[in-house]
C-alpha angles and dihedrals in degrees: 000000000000135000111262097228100048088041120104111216121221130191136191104201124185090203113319098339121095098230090182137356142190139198115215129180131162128244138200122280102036094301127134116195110205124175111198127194140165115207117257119269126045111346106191101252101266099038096098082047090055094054094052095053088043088053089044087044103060122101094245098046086044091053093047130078102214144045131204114182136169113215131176117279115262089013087149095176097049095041083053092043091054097049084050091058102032139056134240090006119188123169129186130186129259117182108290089349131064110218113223129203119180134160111241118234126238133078105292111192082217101042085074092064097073096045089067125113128226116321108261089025114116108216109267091236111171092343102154113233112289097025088265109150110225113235085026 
Protein backbone atom coordinates (compact mmCIF):
# COMPACT_ATOMS: atom_id res chain seq x y z
CA UNK A 1 0.00 0.00 0.00
CA UNK A 2 2.82 2.34 0.31
CA UNK A 3 6.22 2.44 -1.03
CA UNK A 4 8.83 1.07 1.61
CA UNK A 5 11.42 3.98 1.29
CA UNK A 6 8.82 7.30 1.58
CA UNK A 7 6.84 5.34 4.46
CA UNK A 8 7.33 6.33 8.17
CA UNK A 9 7.25 3.17 10.47
CA UNK A 10 5.45 3.25 13.84
CA UNK A 11 5.49 0.90 16.51
CA UNK A 12 3.32 0.30 20.01
CA UNK A 13 5.52 -1.78 22.07
CA UNK A 14 4.41 -3.37 25.78
CA UNK A 15 8.63 -3.69 26.88
CA UNK A 16 10.68 -4.85 24.22
CA UNK A 17 7.93 -6.51 22.10
CA UNK A 18 6.02 -4.43 18.86
CA UNK A 19 2.48 -5.08 19.81
CA UNK A 20 1.29 -3.21 16.66
CA UNK A 21 2.84 -1.29 13.90
CA UNK A 22 1.92 1.06 10.80
CA UNK A 23 3.45 2.33 7.72
CA UNK A 24 2.44 5.94 6.75
CA UNK A 25 3.45 7.83 4.00
CA UNK A 26 2.03 10.86 2.47
CA UNK A 27 0.48 11.23 -1.21
CA UNK A 28 -0.27 13.97 -3.63
CA UNK A 29 -3.13 15.96 -3.36
CA UNK A 30 -3.52 16.28 0.67
CA UNK A 31 -3.82 12.24 1.26
CA UNK A 32 -1.92 10.09 3.98
CA UNK A 33 -1.94 6.12 3.40
CA UNK A 34 -1.53 4.44 6.56
CA UNK A 35 -1.70 0.51 7.04
CA UNK A 36 -2.24 -0.30 10.44
CA UNK A 37 -1.78 -4.15 12.24
CA UNK A 38 -1.46 -5.87 16.00
CA UNK A 39 0.44 -9.12 16.13
CA UNK A 40 -1.52 -12.16 16.42
CA UNK A 41 -2.26 -13.39 19.59
CA UNK A 42 -3.54 -11.22 22.72
CA UNK A 43 -3.05 -7.53 22.07
CA UNK A 44 -3.80 -5.36 26.14
CA UNK A 45 -7.20 -3.70 25.46
CA UNK A 46 -5.98 0.11 24.18
CA UNK A 47 -3.06 -0.84 22.26
CA UNK A 48 -4.81 -0.79 18.85
CA UNK A 49 -6.17 2.74 20.20
CA UNK A 50 -2.83 3.84 20.77
CA UNK A 51 -1.70 3.14 17.26
CA UNK A 52 -4.24 4.91 15.85
CA UNK A 53 -3.55 8.24 17.88
CA UNK A 54 0.15 7.70 17.21
CA UNK A 55 -0.84 7.41 12.98
CA UNK A 56 -3.38 10.72 13.38
CA UNK A 57 -0.66 12.30 15.40
CA UNK A 58 2.16 12.41 13.01
CA UNK A 59 3.14 15.68 11.10
CA UNK A 60 2.22 14.19 7.59
CA UNK A 61 -1.04 12.68 8.49
CA UNK A 62 -1.82 16.29 10.54
CA UNK A 63 -0.95 18.38 7.26
CA UNK A 64 -3.19 16.10 4.99
CA UNK A 65 -7.03 16.05 4.55
CA UNK A 66 -7.63 12.72 4.03
CA UNK A 67 -6.77 9.18 5.25
CA UNK A 68 -6.85 6.43 3.81
CA UNK A 69 -5.91 3.54 5.98
CA UNK A 70 -6.07 -1.00 5.69
CA UNK A 71 -6.79 -2.61 8.93
CA UNK A 72 -7.28 -5.77 9.69
CA UNK A 73 -10.90 -7.21 9.02
CA UNK A 74 -13.19 -7.35 12.08
CA UNK A 75 -10.25 -4.72 14.35
CA UNK A 76 -13.17 -3.40 16.18
CA UNK A 77 -11.26 -1.34 18.39
CA UNK A 78 -9.01 0.36 15.61
CA UNK A 79 -11.93 0.79 13.06
CA UNK A 80 -13.83 2.71 16.35
CA UNK A 81 -10.57 4.68 17.30
CA UNK A 82 -10.28 6.07 13.72
CA UNK A 83 -13.93 7.29 13.43
CA UNK A 84 -13.24 8.85 16.62
CA UNK A 85 -10.37 10.80 15.16
CA UNK A 86 -11.46 11.32 11.74
CA UNK A 87 -14.63 12.90 9.70
CA UNK A 88 -17.03 11.53 7.30
CA UNK A 89 -15.44 7.76 7.85
CA UNK A 90 -16.62 4.86 5.51
CA UNK A 91 -14.98 1.57 5.41
CA UNK A 92 -15.62 -1.39 3.04
CA UNK A 93 -14.21 -4.89 3.06
CA UNK A 94 -11.49 -6.36 0.96
CA UNK A 95 -10.76 -9.76 1.44
CA UNK A 96 -8.96 -10.18 5.09
CA UNK A 97 -8.59 -5.91 5.35
CA UNK A 98 -11.31 -3.13 5.52
CA UNK A 99 -10.22 -0.16 3.56
CA UNK A 100 -10.88 3.12 5.32
CA UNK A 101 -11.25 6.55 3.84
CA UNK A 102 -11.97 9.61 6.28
CA UNK A 103 -11.57 13.37 5.99
CA UNK A 104 -8.98 14.79 8.84
CA UNK A 105 -10.09 17.36 10.91
CA UNK A 106 -8.52 20.67 11.33
CA UNK A 107 -8.51 23.81 9.19
CA UNK A 108 -6.18 22.73 5.50
CA UNK A 109 -5.34 25.90 3.43
CA UNK A 110 -6.09 23.17 0.12
CA UNK A 111 -9.08 21.40 1.37
CA UNK A 112 -10.84 24.49 0.60
CA UNK A 113 -10.09 24.09 -3.37
CA UNK A 114 -12.39 21.43 -4.00
CA UNK A 115 -15.53 23.08 -1.90
CA UNK A 116 -15.72 25.93 -4.55
CA UNK A 117 -18.76 26.51 -7.13
CA UNK A 118 -18.60 27.15 -10.53
CA UNK A 119 -16.01 29.28 -11.57
CA UNK A 120 -17.65 33.21 -12.10
CA UNK A 121 -20.41 32.35 -9.62
CA UNK A 122 -20.36 34.65 -6.16
CA UNK A 123 -21.46 32.38 -3.21
CA UNK A 124 -25.77 32.80 -2.63
CA UNK A 125 -25.26 33.75 0.92
CA UNK A 126 -28.55 34.93 2.51
CA UNK A 127 -30.08 35.45 -0.80
CA UNK A 128 -33.86 35.05 -0.03
CA UNK A 129 -35.66 32.35 -2.42
CA UNK A 130 -36.02 33.69 -6.11
CA UNK A 131 -33.13 36.16 -5.97
CA UNK A 132 -35.71 38.96 -5.08
CA UNK A 133 -33.97 41.58 -2.88
CA UNK A 134 -36.36 42.58 0.30
CA UNK A 135 -37.15 46.86 0.60
CA UNK A 136 -36.52 46.91 -3.19
Amino acid sequence: MTDPEDARRVEIKDGDQTVAAAEVSQQPGGTARASLHARSGHVAPGRRADLVDAVVDLPEVRDSARLEATIPLGDAETLGRLRERTEDTTSRPAGSTALVDASLPGEKSFRNEDQAGPPGREPAGDQPPGGDNPGA
